[in-house]
C-alpha positions as CSV (number, residue, x, y, z in Angstrom):
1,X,62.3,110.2,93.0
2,X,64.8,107.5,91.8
3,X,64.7,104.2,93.3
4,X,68.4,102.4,95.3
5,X,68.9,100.6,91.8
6,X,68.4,103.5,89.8
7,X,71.1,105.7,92.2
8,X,73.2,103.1,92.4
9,X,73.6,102.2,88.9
10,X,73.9,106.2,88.0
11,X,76.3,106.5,90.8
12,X,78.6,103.5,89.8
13,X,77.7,104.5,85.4
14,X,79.4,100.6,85.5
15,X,80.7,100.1,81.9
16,X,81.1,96.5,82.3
17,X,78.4,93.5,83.0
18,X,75.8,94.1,86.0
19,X,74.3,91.9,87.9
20,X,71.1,92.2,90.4
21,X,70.9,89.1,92.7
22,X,68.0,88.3,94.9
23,X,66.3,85.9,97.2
24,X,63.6,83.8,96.3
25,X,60.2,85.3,96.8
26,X,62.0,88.8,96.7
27,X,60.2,91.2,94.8
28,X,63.2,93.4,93.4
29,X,61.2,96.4,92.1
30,X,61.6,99.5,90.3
31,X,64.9,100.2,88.4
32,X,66.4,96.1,87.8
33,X,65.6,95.6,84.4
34,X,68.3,98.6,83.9
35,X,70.6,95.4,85.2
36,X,72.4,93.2,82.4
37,X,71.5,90.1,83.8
38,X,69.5,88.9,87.0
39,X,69.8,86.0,89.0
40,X,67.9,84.2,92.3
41,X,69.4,82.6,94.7
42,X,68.4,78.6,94.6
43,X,68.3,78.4,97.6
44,X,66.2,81.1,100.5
45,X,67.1,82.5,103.7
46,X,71.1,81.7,103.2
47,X,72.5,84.9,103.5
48,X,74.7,87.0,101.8
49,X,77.3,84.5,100.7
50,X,74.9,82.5,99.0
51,X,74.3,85.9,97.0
52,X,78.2,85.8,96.5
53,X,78.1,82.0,95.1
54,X,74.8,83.0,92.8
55,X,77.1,85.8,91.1
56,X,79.8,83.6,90.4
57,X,77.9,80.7,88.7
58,X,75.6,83.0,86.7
59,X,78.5,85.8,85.5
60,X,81.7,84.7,83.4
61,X,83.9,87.6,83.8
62,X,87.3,87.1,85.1
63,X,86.4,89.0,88.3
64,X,83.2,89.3,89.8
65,X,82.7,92.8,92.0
66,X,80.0,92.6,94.7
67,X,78.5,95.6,96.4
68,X,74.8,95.9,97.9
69,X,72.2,97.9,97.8
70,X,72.4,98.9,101.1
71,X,75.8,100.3,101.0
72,X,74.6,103.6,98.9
73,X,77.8,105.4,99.6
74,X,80.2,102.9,97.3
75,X,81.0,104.8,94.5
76,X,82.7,103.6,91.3
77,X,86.0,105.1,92.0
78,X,86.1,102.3,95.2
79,X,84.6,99.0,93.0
80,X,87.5,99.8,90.3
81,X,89.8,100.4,93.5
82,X,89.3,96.9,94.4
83,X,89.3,95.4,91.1
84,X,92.7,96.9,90.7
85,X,94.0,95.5,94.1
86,X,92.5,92.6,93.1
87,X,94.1,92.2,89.2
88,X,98.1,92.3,90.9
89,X,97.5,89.3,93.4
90,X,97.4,86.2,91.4
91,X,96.3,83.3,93.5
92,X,94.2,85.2,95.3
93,X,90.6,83.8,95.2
94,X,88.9,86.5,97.0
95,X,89.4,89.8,98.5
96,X,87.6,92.5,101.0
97,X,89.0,95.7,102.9
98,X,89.6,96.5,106.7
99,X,89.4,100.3,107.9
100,X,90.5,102.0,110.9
101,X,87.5,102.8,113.4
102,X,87.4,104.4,116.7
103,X,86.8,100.4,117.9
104,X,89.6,99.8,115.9
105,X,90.3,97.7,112.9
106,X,86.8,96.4,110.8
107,X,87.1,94.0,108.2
108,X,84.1,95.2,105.5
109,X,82.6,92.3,103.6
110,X,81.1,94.5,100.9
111,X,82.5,95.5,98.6
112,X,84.4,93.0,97.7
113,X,85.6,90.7,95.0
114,X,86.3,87.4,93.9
115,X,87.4,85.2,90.9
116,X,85.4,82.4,89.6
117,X,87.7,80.0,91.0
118,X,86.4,80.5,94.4
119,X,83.5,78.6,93.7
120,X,84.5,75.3,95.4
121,X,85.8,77.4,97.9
122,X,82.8,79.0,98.8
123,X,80.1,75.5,97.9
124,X,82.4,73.8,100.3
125,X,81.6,76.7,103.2
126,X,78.0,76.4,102.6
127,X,77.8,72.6,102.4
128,X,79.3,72.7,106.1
129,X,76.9,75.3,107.5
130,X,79.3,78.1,107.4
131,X,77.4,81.0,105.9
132,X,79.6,84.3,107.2
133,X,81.4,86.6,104.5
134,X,83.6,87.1,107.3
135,X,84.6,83.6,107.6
136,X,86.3,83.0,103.9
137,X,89.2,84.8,105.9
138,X,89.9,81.9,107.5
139,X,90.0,79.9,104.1
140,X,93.3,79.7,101.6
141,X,93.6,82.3,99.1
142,X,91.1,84.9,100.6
143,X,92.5,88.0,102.2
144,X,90.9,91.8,103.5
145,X,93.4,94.9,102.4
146,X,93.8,98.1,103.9
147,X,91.4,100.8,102.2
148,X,92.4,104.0,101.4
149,X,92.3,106.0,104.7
150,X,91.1,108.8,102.5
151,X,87.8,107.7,101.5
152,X,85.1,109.4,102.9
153,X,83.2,108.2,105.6
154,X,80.1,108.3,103.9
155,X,81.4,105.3,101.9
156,X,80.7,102.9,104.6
157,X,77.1,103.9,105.3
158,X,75.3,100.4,105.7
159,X,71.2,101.5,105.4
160,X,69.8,99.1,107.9
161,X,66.9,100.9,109.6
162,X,64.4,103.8,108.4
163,X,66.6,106.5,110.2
164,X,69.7,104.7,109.2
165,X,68.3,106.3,105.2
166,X,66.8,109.2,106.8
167,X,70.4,110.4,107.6
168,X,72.1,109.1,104.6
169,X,69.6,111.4,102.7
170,X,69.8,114.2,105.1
171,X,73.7,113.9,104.2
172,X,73.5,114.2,100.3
């Protein structure tokens, strides 16, 4: 039985840089030494744009792609989707997608992806108290784009609870 690292980085077979970033005091377990590089957030109990912030100071490509391990059904296909998007909006610091739900439109944090110059951007957030992904919407040069309506649904499975992975593994 593989471990979430494991599957993920078989299911993404990511030819460029990885990255595994953690909290402090987070054992990361089985499967993260098969990352290039691994990084702890400075800083505990922050949240996930802290994460964001760690894998910008500690990676130097142009564009930094962040996905998480509870979002198994991302597949490669989707993170090179997003890069794309991403690579024909200069100026644009930061990106995540929306998709249509039956409560109607849902901007999804992860995956998403950013360039290094977001940094101030993003220090400046946290130095205010402002710790949602969400809310570098609201901040110049970050935007959400429409994802493909044809991407399965699967793709936005968010493993929160025990049964939340009891069903994603019942769906395989």
């Amino acid at each position: 039985e593989r471990g979430i690292f494991e599957y993920l980085l078989d299911r993404w077979e990511w030819d460029g840089g990885t990255m595994l970033v953690s909290a402090p005091g987070v054992e990361v377990g089985a499967g993260a030494e098969r990352f290039d590089r691994q990084a702890c957030d400075p800083v505990s109990a922050v949240g996930p744009l802290r994460g964001i912030l760690t894998a910008l100071e500690n990676f130097s490509d142009e564009l930094v792609i962040v996905a998480t391990v509870d979002m198994p059904g991302i597949s490669r296909g989707q993170l090179e989707w997003i890069a794309g998007e991403m690579r024909g909006r200069a100026g644009v610091l930061g990106m995540m997608m929306s998709r249509e739900t039956a409560e109607g439109k849902q901007v999804e944090p992860f995956p998403s992806v950013y360039r290094r110059e977001a940094i101030p951007t993003i220090q400046g957030q946290l130095a205010q108290g402002r710790r949602s992904v969400h809310g570098l919407l609201n901040c110049q040069g970050f935007m959400s784009i429409e994802a493909p309506a044809d991407w399965a649904a699967g793709t936005w499975a968010n493993l929160n609870t025990p049964g939340d992975l009891r069903n994603f593994c019942e769906n395989l």
